[in-house]
N, C-alpha and C positions, 0 to 999 in steps of 0.2 A: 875216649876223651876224659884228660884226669878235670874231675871237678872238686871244688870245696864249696861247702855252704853251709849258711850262719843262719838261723833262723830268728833268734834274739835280740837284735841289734837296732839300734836306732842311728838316725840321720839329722843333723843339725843343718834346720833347713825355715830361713827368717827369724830364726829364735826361737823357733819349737825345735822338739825334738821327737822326731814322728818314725813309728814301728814300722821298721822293714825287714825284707829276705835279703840275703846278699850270696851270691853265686859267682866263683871264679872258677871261668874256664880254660881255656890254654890261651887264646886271645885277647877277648873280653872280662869286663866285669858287670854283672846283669843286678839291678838295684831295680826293687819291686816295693810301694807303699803300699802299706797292707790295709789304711782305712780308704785310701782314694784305689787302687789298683793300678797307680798309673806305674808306667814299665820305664826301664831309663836303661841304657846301654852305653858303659865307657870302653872304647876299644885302648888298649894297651899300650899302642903305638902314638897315644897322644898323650902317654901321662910321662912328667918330667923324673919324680921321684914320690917315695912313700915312704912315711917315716911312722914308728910306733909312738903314741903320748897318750897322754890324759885327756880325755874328754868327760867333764861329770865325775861322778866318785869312780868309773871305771877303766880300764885301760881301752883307746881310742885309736884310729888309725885313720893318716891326714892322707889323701891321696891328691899331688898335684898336678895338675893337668898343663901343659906347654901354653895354653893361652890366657894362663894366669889365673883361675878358675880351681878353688881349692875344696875336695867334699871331705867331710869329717863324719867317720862314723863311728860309735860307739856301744858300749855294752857287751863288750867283748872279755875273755877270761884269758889268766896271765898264760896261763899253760895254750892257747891257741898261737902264742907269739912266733914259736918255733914252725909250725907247720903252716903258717901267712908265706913268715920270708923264706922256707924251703921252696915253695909253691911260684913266688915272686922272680926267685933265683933261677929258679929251673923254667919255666915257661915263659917269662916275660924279660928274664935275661936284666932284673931292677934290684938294687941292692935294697933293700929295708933295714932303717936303722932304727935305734932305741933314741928319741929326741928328748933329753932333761931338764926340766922348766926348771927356771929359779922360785922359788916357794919361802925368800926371806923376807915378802911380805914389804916391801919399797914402792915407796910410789914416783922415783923417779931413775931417769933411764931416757933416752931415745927408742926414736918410731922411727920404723923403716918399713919401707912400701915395697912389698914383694907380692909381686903380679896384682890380682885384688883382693890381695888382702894387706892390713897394717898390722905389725908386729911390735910391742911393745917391749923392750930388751932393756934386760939388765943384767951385769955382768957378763955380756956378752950369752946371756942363756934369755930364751923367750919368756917373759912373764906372764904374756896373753895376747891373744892374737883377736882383732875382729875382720870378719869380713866387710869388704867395701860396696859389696851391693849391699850391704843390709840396712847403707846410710843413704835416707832422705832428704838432707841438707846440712850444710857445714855453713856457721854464721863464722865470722873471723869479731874480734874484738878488740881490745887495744895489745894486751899481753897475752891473751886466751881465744882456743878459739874451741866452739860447742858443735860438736858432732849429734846429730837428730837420727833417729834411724824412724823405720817403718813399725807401723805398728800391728800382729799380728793378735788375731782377734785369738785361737785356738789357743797361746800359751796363756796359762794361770799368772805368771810373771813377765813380765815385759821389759827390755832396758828400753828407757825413752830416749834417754838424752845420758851423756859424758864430756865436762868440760876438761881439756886439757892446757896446761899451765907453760907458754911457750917461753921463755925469756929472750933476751934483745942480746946479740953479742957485741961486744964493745970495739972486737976488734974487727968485724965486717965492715962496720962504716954504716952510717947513720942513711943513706939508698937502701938496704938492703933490711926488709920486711920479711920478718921469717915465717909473722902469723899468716901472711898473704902467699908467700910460697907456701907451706901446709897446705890453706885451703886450697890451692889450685891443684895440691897433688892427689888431694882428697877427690875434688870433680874430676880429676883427667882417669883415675886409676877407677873411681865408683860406678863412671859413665851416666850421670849424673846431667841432663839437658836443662836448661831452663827455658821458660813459653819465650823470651825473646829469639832462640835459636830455632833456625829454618829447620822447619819438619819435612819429613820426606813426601809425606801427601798428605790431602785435607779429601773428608769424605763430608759432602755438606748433605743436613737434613733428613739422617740416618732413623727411621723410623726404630724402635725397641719397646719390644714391648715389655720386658724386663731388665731393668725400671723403666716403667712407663713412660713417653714422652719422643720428641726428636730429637737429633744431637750432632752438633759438630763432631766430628772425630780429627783427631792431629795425630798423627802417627811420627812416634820419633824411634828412632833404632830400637830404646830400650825401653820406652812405654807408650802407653795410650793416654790420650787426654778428651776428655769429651764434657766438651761445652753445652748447657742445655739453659732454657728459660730463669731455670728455679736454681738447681745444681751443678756442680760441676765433679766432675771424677777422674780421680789420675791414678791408671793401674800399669804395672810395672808388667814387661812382656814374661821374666821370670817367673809372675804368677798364674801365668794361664796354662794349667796342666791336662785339659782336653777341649777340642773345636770339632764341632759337628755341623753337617750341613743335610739340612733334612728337608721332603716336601711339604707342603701343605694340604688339608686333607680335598681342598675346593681344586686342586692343581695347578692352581695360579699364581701361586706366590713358594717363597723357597723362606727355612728357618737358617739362620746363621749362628750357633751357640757356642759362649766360648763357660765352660770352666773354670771360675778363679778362686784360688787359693793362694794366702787369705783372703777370705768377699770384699765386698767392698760394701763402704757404709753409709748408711742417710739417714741420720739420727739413731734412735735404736734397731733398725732395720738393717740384716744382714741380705745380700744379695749376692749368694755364690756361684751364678749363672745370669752371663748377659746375653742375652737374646736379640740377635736383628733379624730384621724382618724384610723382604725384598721382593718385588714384582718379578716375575719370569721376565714380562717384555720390557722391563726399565732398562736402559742401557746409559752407561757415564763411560768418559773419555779420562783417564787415570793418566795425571804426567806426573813422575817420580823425581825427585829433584835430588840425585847423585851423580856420581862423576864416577868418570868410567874407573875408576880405582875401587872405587867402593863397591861397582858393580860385580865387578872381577871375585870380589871378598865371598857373593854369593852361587859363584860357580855358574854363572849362565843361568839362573833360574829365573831371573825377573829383567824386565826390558823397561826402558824408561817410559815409552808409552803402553801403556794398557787400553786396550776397546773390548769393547762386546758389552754385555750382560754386566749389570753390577755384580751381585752376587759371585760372579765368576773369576771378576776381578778381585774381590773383597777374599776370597778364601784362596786364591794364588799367591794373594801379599801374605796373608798370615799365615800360610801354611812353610812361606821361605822366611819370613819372618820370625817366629817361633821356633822353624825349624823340629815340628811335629806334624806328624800326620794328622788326618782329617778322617771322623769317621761317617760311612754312609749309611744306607740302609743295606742290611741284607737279602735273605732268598725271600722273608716274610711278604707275602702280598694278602691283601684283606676285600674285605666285599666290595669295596669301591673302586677297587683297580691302585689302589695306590698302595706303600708302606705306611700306612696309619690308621689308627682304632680311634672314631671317636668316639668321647668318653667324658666322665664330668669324676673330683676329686672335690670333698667337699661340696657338693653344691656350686663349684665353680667348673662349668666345660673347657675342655681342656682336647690335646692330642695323645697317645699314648703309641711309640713308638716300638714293637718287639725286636732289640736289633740283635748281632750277633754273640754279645758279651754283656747284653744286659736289655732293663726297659728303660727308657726315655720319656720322661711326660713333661711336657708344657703344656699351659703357661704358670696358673695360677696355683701353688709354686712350682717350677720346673726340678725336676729333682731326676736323677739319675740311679737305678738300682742292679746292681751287678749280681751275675745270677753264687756268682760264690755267697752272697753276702744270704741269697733265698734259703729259707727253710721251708716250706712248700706253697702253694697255691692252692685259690679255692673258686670254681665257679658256683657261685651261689645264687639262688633264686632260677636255675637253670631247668627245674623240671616242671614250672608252674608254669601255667598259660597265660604269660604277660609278652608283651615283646621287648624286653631287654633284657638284661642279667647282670649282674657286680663281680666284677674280678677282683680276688681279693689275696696278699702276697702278704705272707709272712716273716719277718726276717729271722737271723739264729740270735742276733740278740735281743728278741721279745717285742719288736714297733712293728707296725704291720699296716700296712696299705690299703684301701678299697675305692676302687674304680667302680662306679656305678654309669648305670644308664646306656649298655654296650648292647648293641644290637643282637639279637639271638641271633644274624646273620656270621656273626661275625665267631658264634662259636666255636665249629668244627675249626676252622682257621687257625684258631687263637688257639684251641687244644692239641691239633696236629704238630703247631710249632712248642708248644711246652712240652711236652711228651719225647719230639726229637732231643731237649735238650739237655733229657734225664733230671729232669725238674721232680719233683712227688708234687702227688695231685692225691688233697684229700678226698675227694668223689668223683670217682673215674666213672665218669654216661658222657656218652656222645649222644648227641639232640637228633634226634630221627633215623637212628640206625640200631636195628633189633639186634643185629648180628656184630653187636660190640664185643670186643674182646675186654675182659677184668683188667685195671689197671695194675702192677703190681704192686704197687706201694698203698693200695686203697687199703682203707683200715688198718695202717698202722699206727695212726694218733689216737686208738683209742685205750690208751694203756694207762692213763691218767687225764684230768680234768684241774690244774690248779685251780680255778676261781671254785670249784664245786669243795675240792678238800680244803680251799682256807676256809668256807664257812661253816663245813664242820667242823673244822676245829677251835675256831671264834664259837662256834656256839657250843663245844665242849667245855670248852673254858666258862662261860657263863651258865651252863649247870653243872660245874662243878664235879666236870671231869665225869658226868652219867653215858652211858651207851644209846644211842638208838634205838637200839632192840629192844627197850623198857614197852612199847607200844604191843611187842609179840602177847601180852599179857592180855588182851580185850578176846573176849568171845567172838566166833561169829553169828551171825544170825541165821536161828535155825527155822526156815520155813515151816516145817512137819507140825512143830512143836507150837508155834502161834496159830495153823489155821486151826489144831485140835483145841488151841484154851480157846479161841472165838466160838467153836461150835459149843462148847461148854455152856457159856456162856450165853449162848442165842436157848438150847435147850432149856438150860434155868428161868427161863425169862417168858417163857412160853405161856399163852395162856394171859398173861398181863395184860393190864391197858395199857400201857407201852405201846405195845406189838400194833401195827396198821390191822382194818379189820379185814373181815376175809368177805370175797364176792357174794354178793346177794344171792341166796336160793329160791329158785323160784317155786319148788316144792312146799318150802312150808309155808307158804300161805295160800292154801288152795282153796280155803275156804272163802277167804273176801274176795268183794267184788273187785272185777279187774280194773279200775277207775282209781279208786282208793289205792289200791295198791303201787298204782305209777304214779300217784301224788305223793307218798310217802316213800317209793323209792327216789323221786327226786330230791326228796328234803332230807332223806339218810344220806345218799354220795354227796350233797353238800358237806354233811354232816364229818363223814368220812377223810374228804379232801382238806379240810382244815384240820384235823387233827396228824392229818399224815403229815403237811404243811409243818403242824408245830414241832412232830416229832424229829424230822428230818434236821430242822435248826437243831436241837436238841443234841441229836448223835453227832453232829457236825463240831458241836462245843466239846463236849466229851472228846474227841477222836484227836481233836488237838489240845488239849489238856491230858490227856494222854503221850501223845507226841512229845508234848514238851517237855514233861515230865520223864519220860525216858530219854529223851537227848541229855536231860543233865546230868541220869543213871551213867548214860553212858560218856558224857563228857568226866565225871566223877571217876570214871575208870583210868580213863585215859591216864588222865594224872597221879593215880596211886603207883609207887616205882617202890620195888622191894628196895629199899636200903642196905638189905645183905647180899644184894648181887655182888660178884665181882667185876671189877674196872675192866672197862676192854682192853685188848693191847692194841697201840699204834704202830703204823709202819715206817719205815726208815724214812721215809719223806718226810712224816709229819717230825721225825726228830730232828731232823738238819731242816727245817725250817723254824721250827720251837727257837731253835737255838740262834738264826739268822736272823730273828723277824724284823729285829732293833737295826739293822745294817741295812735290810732291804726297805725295811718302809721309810719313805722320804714325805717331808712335808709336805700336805696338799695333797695326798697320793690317795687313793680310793681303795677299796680292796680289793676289789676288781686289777686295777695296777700292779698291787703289790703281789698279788698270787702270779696271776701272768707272768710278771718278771720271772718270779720264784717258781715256777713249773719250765720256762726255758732255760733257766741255771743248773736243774736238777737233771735235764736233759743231757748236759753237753758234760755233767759232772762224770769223770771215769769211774771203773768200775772201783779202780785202790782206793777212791776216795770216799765212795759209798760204801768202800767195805764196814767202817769201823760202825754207822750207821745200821746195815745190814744186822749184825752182828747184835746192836741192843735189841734192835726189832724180835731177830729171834728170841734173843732171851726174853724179851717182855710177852711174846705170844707163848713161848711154855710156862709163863705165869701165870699169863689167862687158864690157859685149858686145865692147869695143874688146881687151880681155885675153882674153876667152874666146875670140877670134875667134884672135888669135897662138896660142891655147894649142892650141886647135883643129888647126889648123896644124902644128907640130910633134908632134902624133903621139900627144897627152894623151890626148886624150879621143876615142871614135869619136861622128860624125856622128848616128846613133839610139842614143839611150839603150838602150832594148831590143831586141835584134836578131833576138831569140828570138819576138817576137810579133808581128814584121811578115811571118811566114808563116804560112797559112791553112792549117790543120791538119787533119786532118778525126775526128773525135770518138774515142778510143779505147773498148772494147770490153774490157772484166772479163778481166784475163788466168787461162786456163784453166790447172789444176793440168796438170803432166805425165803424174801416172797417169793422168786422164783422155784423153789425146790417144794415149798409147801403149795401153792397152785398147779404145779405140774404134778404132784402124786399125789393131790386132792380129785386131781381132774380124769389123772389114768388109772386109777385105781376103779374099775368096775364093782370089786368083791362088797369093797368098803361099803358103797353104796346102797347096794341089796341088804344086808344087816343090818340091824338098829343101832343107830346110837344116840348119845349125848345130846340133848338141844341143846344148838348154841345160844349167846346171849339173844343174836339174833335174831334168831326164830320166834325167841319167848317175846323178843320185843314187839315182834308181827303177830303172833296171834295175841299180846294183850291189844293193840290197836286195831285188830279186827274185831275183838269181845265190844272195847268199847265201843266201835260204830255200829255194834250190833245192837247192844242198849239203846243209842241214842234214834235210831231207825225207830225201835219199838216202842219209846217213848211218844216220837214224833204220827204216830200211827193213834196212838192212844188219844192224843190232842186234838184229832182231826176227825177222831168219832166224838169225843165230847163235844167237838166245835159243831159236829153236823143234828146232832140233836139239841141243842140250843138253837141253833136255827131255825129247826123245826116247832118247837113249843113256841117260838115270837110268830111263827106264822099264824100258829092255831090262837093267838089271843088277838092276831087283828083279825080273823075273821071274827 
C-alpha cells in the first residue's frame, strides 16, 4: 500500500493552528492531533476537490469535502507539491491545482458562500476565506452586518468579531434587504440554531459533577446548551473530541465524559471535561422530535423513542450525534471487581481509571493521560509497611502526576497492567513475591539528577567557580594517635592530687585499735567521695572545652581552600544549561522547576545536538587534568587524597578508665605486695592519727592516776 506522510504540519481548526501527522493512503486520509491524540479519518470518496494555497507564511493545502466541510492544512514545503498531486492523481483519481490569492491588498470585492465556508473575492481570485462554523452569531445593521465567531481559549490571538460593509442596490428595489439576506445565508450555511428553535430532546436534571451542579440539557444538531441555577453553557457538538462511559467504583452508578476542545468557561475557570453522572437503575423515556427525513440523514441509528437506562440512552444520542466512538474500560480489573483504582490527587479522592490508551482520573480535576505522552512511572512508598502506596506518572515533557492513597491491594494489579504496556517503571518489586523477575528498564534513570546538578552549580557560582573536593584536604581522625597522647597524659599526672585516691589498706594501720580505725575510715570515704565529686565536674569542663576547641581547629580547616588549585572541569550539561538558564527559568519558578525542566530537555536533546556540548566538555576536562597534573607537580596537592585510610587498622577497643587499670594491677599483682615499698599519703595519714590517739590515751591515763591520789589525800584529812 503506497503511503505519504507529513509529520510537520498543522491544522486550522477554530482559529488555532494545532500540530498534526498527516498520512495518505490509497483510500483514505488519516489526520492524527499530536497534543490531544485524537485520530480522524477522511475517506477519499467524500472529498469534492483539493486545491494548493497559502495558509500562514507557508504553502497549504484546502481539502473539500462534498458536504461542504472544508480542512486546511499547513506547514508544508514547496517541493512536496509535485508528489501530493502525483499521489492524488494516481490513487484518488482528484486533480490538485495551484489556487492564486489576490494579495493587492483591497478591501472591497463580494462574498460568496461555498459549502461552509464564505469567500471573499476579488478580481475574481480569493482574497480570504472564513470558515462558517467558526461564527457564533451574525448581528445585521442598517448597511453592515457583524460577524462574531467563537472564542478559542488555546490561540495567543483570537479574531472576535469582523464587520462587513453591505451597500443597498438601487436597482433591486427598495423590498429587497441585502443585510438580511447575508445574514440569513450566514445562519443557513454556519448551522447556527437559536434557544427559540425546537431541539431535538431535552435531558432534564442531568446531575455533573464537572462543573458542579444539575442541568437542563437541550440538544440541537450542532450543539449543546445546558441550563443550570447559577450558569448557563453553550458547547458546540464540533468541540467534543472524546466521550467515555466509565463505571463507578460503588457499582451503582455509570460516569458519562465528554472531552471538549476548546473547554468551556465560568469566569477564569477552564473546564475541558464534562462529566455526567447517572444511576444504573434510573431510567427516562427519550422522544426525539425529527421527522423521518432527518432520520434517514442518520442511517438508521437512532429511533424516535428511546427507553431503558438513561445513561444508555444519553451515550446512543451522542455517540450518532458526534458521530465518534465511545470509549470503555478495557481487560484492567482491580481489587474490587470493577475497572477502577481508588485513589485521591491532591488531597482530593478521586477514580483513576487504567484504560487501553491511556489513564483516566476523575473528578477533581479529571484529566486524561495518554501512554505516548508517559515517561515512566513510579510506585512509591511501596516497600514500607503502610497500607497504601502513591502512583506516581511522569510525562516527557517534565509535569508529572501523583496518585496517592492506592490500596496495596491493588498493586500487583496495577503493576501487571503497566509492564504489559511497555511502560518503564523506575522500581521494578512486586509486593509479596520473592521470585520477582528484574524489571528491565529498572535503573535506568540514574544517569543524571537535574534538581542535584543545578544546585551545584548555583552554588559553584557563588563560590566562585571552587571544586568540592576542596573538603578532601581535612585529616582523618586517628584513633592509635589520641588514645596514646591520653595515656601520656594520665602518666604525667600521676601521683597528683588531682588523681581519686586509691582504696584503703588495711595493712597499714595494724597498730590502732580497730574502733578508731572504722571511725576514721568513715570520715576519709566521706572525704574521698567529695573530692572525686569535684574532680569529675572538673574533667567534665576540661573535655568540652577541649571539644570545642577542636571543632573550631577543625571547622578552621574546613575552610582553608588552596587558591592555587585548579578549576574543575564541567560536563556538557552543565554547558548547555549555563547557556539556557535565561530561557528556561520563568517567573515564579523555583529551582527545583527550573532544573526539572532542564534535565527532561537534555534527555530528549539528540545525540548531534549534544555534540557541540560534548566537545567543550572534553576540551575543558583535558584542562583540568593537564593543570592538575603541573599542580600536582609542584607540591600542591599530595598524590592520595586520604592518607589516613590507606592503612589497615585494626579495630579499636573501648578505651578502659584509669582507675580501672590501676586497681586491677594494684590488686593482681601479688609480687608487688611482698616487697617494700613507698608509703602512700595514706598510710602516713593513718599512722600519724594512730600516734596521736596514742598520746592522747596516755595522757588520759596520766589524769586519772593524778585524779585518784588527790582522792586519796582528801580522804586522809577527813579522817
Amino acid at each position: 500500500m503506497t503511503q505519504l506522510e507529513f509529520t510537520d504540519v498543522f491544522l486550522e481548526d477554530m482559529g488555532a493552528l494545532s500540530s498534526c501527522r498527516l498520512k495518505f493512503s490509497d483510500r483514505q486520509i488519516h489526520v492524527k492531533y499530536l497534543n490531544t491524540g485524537k485520530l480522524t479519518t477522511l475517506n477519499t470518496s467524500d472529498i469534492d476537490e483539493i486545491d494548493w494555497v497559502r495558509l500562514g507564511n507557508k504553502p497549504g493545502l484546502r481539502v473539500m469535502m462534498k458536504n461542504g466541510v472544508a480542512h486546511r492544512f499547513g506547514g508544508f514545503k514547496e517541493t512536496e507539491f509535485a508528489s501530493i498531486k502525483d499521489h492524488a492523481k494516481k490513487h484518488w483519481e482528484i486533480d490538485c491545482g495551484a489556487l492564486d490569492l489576490c494579495l493587492k491588498g483591497w478591501n472591497y470585492g463580494r462574498c460568496d458562500m461555498k459549502g461552509q465556508s464564505m469567500e471573499f473575492i476579488v478580481d475574481e481570485k480569493p482574497n480570504f476565506e472564513i470558515p462558517l462554523s467558526n461564527v457564533s452569531n451574525c448581528r445585521p445593521g442598517k448597511q453592515e452586518a457583524t460577524l462574531e465567531f467563537h472564542v478559542n481559549d488555546e490561540c495567543p490571538v483570537s479574531l472576535i468579531e469582523m464587520r462587513l460593509h453591505i451597500p443597498q442596490d438601487p436597482d433591486a428595489g427598495e423590498d429587497v434587504d441585502h443585510v438580511e439576506e447575508f445574514r440569513k445565508a450566514v445562519m443557513r450555511y454556519a448551522g447556527i440554531e437559536t434557544e427559540a428553535d425546537r431541539p431535538i430532546c431535552m435531558l432534564p436534571q442531568i446531575l455533573c459533577t464537572t462543573p458542579r451542579g444539575r442541568y437542563d440539557i437541550k440538544v440541537y444538531p450542532n450543539y449543546l446548551s445546558l441550563h443550570g441555577k447559577t450558569y448557563d453553557y453553550k458547547i458546540p457538538i464540533k468541540t467534543i473530541t472524546r466521550m467515555f462511559l466509565l463505571p463507578h467504583h460503588n457499582g451503582r452508578h455509570m460516569f458519562f465524559v465528554l472531552n471538549v476542545n476548546p473547554p468551556i468557561r465560568q469566569g477564569q475557570t477552564r473546564y475541558h471535561y464534562l462529566v455526567l453522572e447517572f444511576a444504573k437503575e434510573e431510567e427516562l423515556d427519550i422522544h426525539l422530535n425529527l421527522t423521518d427525513e432527518q432520520l434517514a440523514e442518520y442511517k438508521g441509528k437512532l429511533e424516535k423513542d428511546l427507553t431503558g437506562a438513561v445513561y444508555e440512552n444519553v451515550a446512543k444520542l451522542f455517540r450518532t450525534m458526534v458521530n465518534m466512538r465511545i470509549t470503555v474500560p478495557g481487560k484492567f480489573i482491580g481489587h474490587s471487581g470493577t475497572p477502577v483504582i481508588a485513589c485521591a490527587h491532591k488531597q482530593a479522592s478521586g477514580h483513576l481509571y487504567p484504560l487501553e490508551k491511556g489513564f483516566l482520573y476523575i473528578h477533581k480535576p479529571p484529566m486524561y493521560i495518554r501512554f505516548e505522552e508517559v515517561s515512566n512511572v513510579n510506585f512509591a512508598r511501596s516497600d514500607v509497611s503502610t497500607r497504601s502506596f502513591d502512583f506516581e506518572v511522569d510525562l516527557k515533557n517534565g509535569n508529572s502526576f501523583v496518585f496517592n492513597s492506592v490500596e496495596k491491594d491493588e498493586y500487583n494489579r496495577l503493576f501487571d497492567f503497566v509492564q504489559q504496556k511497555g511502560i518503564k517503571i523506575r522500581n521494578a518489586k512486586r509486593a509479596g513475591n520473592p521470585n520477582f523477575k528484574e524489571d528491565k528498564f529498572a535503573g535506568s534513570d540514574d544517569e543524571l539528577d537535574p534538581y542535584k546538578e543545578a544546585v551545584k552549580a548555583e552554588g559553584k557560582e557563588r563560590l566562585g567557580g571552587e571544586s568540592d573536593e576542596s573538603d578532601s584536604e581535612d585529616e582523618d581522625y586517628d584513633v592509635e594517635a589520641d588514645a596514646k597522647k591520653k595515656k601520656e597524659e594520665a602518666d604525667s599526672s600521676e601521683g597528683s592530687g588531682s588523681e581519686p585516691d586509691e582504696e584503703y589498706d588495711s595493712a597499714a594501720g595494724d597498730d590502732s585499735d580497730a574502733s578508731e580505725v572504722s571511725d576514721d575510715l568513715d570520715m576519709r570515704q566521706k572525704q574521698r567521695k567529695a573530692e572525686k565529686t569535684k574532680k569529675k565536674s572538673g574533667e567534665k569542663k576540661e573535655k568540652k572545652e577541649k571539644k570545642s576547641k577542636d571543632g573550631e581547629n577543625e571547622k578552621g580547616k574546613r575552610k582553608k581552600k588552596d587558591p592555587n588549585a585548579p578549576k574543575k572541569n564541567q560536563t556538557a550539561y552543565f554547558f548547555w544549561f549555563n547557556e539556557n538558564r535565561s530561557s528556561l527559568t520563568k517567573e515564579g519558578d523555583r529551582v527545583a522547576d527550573t532544573a526539572k525542566l532542564a534535565g527532561a530537555m537534555w534527555k530528549e536533546m539528540s545525540a548531534e545536538d549534544k555534540a557541540s556540548f560534548e566537545e567543550r566538555a572534553k576540551t575543558d576536562k583535558e584542562r583540568y587534568q593537564r593543570e592538575m597534573k603541573k599542580y600536582q607537580e609542584s607540591g600542591g596537592a599530595s598524590t592520595s587524597k586520604n592518607p589516613a585510610k590507606s592503612s589497615t587498622k585494626s579495630p579499636q577497643k573501648k578505651p578502659t578508665s584509669r582507675e580501672f587499670i590501676e586497681d586491677s594491677s594494684d590488686s593482681s599483682d601479688a609480687e608487688e605486695e611482698k616487697t617494700p615499698k613507698k608509703k602512700t599519703k595514706k598510710a602516713e595519714k593513718v599512722e600519724k592519727m594512730d600516734t596521736s590517739s596514742a598520746k592522747s590515751s596516755e595522757s588520759e591515763e596520766e589524769e586519772e592516776e593524778s585524779g585518784s591520789s588527790s582522792h586519796d589525800s582528801d580522804e586522809e584529812m577527813s579522817d
